[in-house]
N, C-alpha and C positions, 0 to 999 in steps of 0.2 A: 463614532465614539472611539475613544481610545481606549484601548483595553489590556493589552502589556507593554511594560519595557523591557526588550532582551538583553539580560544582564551575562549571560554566555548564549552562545546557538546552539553548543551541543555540534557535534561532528558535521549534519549537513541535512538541513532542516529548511522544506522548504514550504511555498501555499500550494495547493493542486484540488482539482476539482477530479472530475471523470474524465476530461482532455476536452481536446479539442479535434474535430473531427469536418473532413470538407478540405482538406487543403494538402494532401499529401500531393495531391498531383503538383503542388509547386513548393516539394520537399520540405513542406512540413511535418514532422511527426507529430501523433496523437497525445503522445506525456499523458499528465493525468494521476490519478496515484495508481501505487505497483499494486498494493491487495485489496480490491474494489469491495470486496467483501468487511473487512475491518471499516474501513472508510464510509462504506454506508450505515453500519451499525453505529458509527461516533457520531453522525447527525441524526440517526433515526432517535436515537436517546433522546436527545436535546428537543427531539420534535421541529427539525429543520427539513427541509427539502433534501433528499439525497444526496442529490447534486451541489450541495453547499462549499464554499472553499474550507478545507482544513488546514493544518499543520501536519504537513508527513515527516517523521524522525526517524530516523538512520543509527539504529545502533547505539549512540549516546545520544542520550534526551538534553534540551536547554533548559534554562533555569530564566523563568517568566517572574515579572513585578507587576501584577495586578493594578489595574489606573484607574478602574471603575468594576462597582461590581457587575458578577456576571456567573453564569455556567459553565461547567466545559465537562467533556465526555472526553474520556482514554484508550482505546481497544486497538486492537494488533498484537505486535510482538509482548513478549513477558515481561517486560521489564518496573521498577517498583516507582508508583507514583506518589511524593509528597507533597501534603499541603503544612505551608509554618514548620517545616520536619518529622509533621506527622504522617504517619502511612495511611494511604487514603484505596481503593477498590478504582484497580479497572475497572472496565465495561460498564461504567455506571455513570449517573448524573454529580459534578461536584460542585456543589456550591462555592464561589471563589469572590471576596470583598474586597474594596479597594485597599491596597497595600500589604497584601497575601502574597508569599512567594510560591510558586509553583516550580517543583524541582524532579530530578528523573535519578535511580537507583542505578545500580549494575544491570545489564541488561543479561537477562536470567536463558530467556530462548528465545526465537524468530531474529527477525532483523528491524522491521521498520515499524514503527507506530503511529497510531494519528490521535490528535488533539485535535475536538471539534471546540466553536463556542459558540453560546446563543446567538441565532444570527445569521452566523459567517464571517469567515474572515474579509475584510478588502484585500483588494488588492487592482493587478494591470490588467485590466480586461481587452484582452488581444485572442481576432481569430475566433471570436466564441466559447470563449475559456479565459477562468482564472487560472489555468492551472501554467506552473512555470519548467518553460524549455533552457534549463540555463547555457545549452549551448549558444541559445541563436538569439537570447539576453531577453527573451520574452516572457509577461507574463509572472503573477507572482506578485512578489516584493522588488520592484526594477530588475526583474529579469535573473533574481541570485538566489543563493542560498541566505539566510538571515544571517546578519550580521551583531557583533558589540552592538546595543544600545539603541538600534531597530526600533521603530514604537509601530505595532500593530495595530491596526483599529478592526471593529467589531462594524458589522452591518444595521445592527438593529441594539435599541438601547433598553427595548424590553427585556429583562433578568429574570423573569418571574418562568420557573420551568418545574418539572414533576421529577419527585427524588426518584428514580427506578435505576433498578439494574441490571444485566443480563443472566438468566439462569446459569447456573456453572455448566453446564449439557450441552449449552448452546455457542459454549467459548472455545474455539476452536485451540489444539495443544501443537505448538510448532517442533518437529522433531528436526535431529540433524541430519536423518533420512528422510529419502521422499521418493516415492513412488507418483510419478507424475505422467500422466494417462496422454496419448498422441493419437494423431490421425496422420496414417502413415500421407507422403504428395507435400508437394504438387510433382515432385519431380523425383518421387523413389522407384521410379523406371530405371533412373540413370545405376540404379547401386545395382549388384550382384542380390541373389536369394541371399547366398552364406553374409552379406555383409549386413541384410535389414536385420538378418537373424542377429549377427554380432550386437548391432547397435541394440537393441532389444533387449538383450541378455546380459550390458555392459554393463559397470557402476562405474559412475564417474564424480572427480573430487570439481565442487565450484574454486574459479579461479582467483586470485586476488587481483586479476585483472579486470574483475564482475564489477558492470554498476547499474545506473538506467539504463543505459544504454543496451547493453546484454548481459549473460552471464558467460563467461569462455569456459568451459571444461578440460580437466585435465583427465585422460584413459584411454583406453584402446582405440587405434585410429580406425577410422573409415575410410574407404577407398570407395570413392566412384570410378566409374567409367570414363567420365569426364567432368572435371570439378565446374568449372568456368562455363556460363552460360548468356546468352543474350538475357543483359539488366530486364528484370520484372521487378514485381510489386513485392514489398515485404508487408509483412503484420506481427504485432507483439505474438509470439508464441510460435514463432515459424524459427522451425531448426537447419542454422546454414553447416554445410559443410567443407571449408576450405581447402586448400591443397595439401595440407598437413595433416588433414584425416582426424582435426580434434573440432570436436562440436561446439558450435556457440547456441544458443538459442537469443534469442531478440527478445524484447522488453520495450518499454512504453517511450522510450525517448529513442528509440533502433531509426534509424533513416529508412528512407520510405522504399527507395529503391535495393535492390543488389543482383549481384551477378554470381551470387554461388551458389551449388545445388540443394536444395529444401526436401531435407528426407523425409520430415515428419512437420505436424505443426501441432504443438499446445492447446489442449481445451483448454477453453477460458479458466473453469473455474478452479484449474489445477496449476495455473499461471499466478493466480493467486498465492498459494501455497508455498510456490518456486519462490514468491519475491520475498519467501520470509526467512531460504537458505542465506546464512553468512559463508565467505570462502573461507575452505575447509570441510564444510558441509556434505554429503554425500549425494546423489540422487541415480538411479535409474528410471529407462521408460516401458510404458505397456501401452500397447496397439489398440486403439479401442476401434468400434463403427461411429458413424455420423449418428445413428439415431442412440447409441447409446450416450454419448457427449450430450446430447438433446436431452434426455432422460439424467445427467447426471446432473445437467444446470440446472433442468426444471426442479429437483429437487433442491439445488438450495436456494432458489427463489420460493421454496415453500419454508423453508427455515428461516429465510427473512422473515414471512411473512406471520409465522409463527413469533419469533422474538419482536414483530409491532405489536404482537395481541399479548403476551403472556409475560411481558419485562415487568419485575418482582418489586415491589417497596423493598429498600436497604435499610435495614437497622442504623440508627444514626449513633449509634453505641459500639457498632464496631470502625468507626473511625474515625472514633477519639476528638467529634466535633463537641467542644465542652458552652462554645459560647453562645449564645442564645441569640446574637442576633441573627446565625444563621439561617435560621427560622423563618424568618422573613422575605427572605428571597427563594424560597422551596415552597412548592405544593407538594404537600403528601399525599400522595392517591389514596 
């Protein structure tokens, strides 16, 4: 079914699932969307599979022409979503009929947002994933960012979905600091005591050279012993440190391999949080154990599981839906 025309993309707006996973060994990366966390919360809404393809947005949201009706759920970054120009609630279920414009405000904080829709999205099913590598043209919407006049299609032509919305408790607030939690390795043998302490105790500015791929840091250098090491394996969240002693950290489109020393690597659930700094943004790190990461994720796989049980009927009065056919395509819990 067809379900938008992209009448703008919005800065850089693409499909992504959870990635794709099985295939680094022949240098493919995992992609995927950057805050797994938002991204499952915009399908659990809608009552989709986790795993559904979304729309991830980049800072400036596009502006969607509805082709049939349908659902869609908003969460991640802050930024104000309108329905017809009217102001409509993230985190919530929005009823949307054919020939509704869907539009994105100034983006207020975070970085990246996702629009789910009843369903899922289509898209290039490559590798075991929709999700799109636009390096290596795979996946997605032909392998890109959404373009002019794109027509999206929906997976499923059932619209009939439950008004809910996420408790405000449960809505995560994107600051321009970030205390982002590490586990020191594979390779912080290689540094001096005085430099793990440095990197520890540093704040460092995100660079405008940040995207999927990684984030580059600008602040106090690192020195290893020895930067350069026989090529291993990377993973989103593993901190490289090049010859120039400024930290990158990797991210969901990072290549698979590298060859430079990994001080520290990113819990998941705080990799999350990272994809929501814009450059300019600040962040430093804190040293966690393996069983406390363990214990940090299992807690917010209990806050999922809380916002499946406890997501709230939305007053249909606070936004400004006047017309009645609305109605029709909503169950009210």
């Amino acid at each position: 079914m067809d379900v938008f025309r992209v009448i703008s993309p919005g800065l850089f707006t693409t499909i992504q699932d959870l990635g794709r996973f099985g295939f680094e060994h022949q240098g493919v990366p995992t992609s995927g969307a950057m805050d797994e966390f938002a991204f499952r919360i915009s399908n659990i809404l809608l009552g989709n599979p986790e795993n559904t393809p979304t729309l991830e947005i980049t800072m400036l949201g596009p502006q969607l022409e509805a082709l049939n009706d349908t659902c869609i759920s908003v969460t991640g970054a802050e930024i104000p979503v309108y329905l017809n120009g009217n102001l409509v609630h993230g985190w919530s279920v929005i009823p949307v009929r054919k020939g509704d414009i869907v539009s994105f405000g100034q983006l207020k904080s975070g970085c990246r947002a996702y629009l789910a829709v009843k369903g899922g999205f289509e898209g290039d099913f490559k590798m075991g994933s929709y999700s799109t590598y636009t390096r290596g043209n795979i996946g997605g919407y032909m392998g890109r960012r959404l373009l002019k006049d794109d027509i999206l299609k929906a997976k499923e032509t059932n619209t009939k979905c439950k008004f809910v919305k996420v408790r405000d408790e449960f809505i995560p607030k994107y600051p321009s600091f970030l205390e982002v939690r590490v586990i020191l390795g594979p390779q912080d043998d290689y540094f001096e005591k005085g430099m793990i302490d440095k990197f520890l105790s540093s704040e460092y500015t995100i660079s405008k050279d940040s995207d999927r791929m990684g984030f580059r840091l600008e602040g106090p250098e690192i020195k290893a012993k020895k930067h350069d090491i026989i090529t291993d394996g990377l993973v989103p969240g593993a901190i490289q440190i090049p010859a120039n002693g400024k930290p990158i950290v990797m991210h969901k489109d990072a290549q698979t391999t590298g060859g430079y020393v990994k001080i520290a690597t990113c819990i998941s659930t705080d990799l999350d949080m990272l994809s929501q700094l814009k450059p300019g943004d600040r962040v430093k790190f804190k040293a966690v154990t393996i069983e406390e990461a363990y214990n940090i994720f299992t807690e917010r796989e209990e806050r999922i599981r809380i916002i499946k049980e406890t997501a709230v009927l939305l007053n249909y009065y606070n936004i400004k839906i006047k017309d009645k056919k609305y109605f029709s395509i909503v169950e009210v819990l």
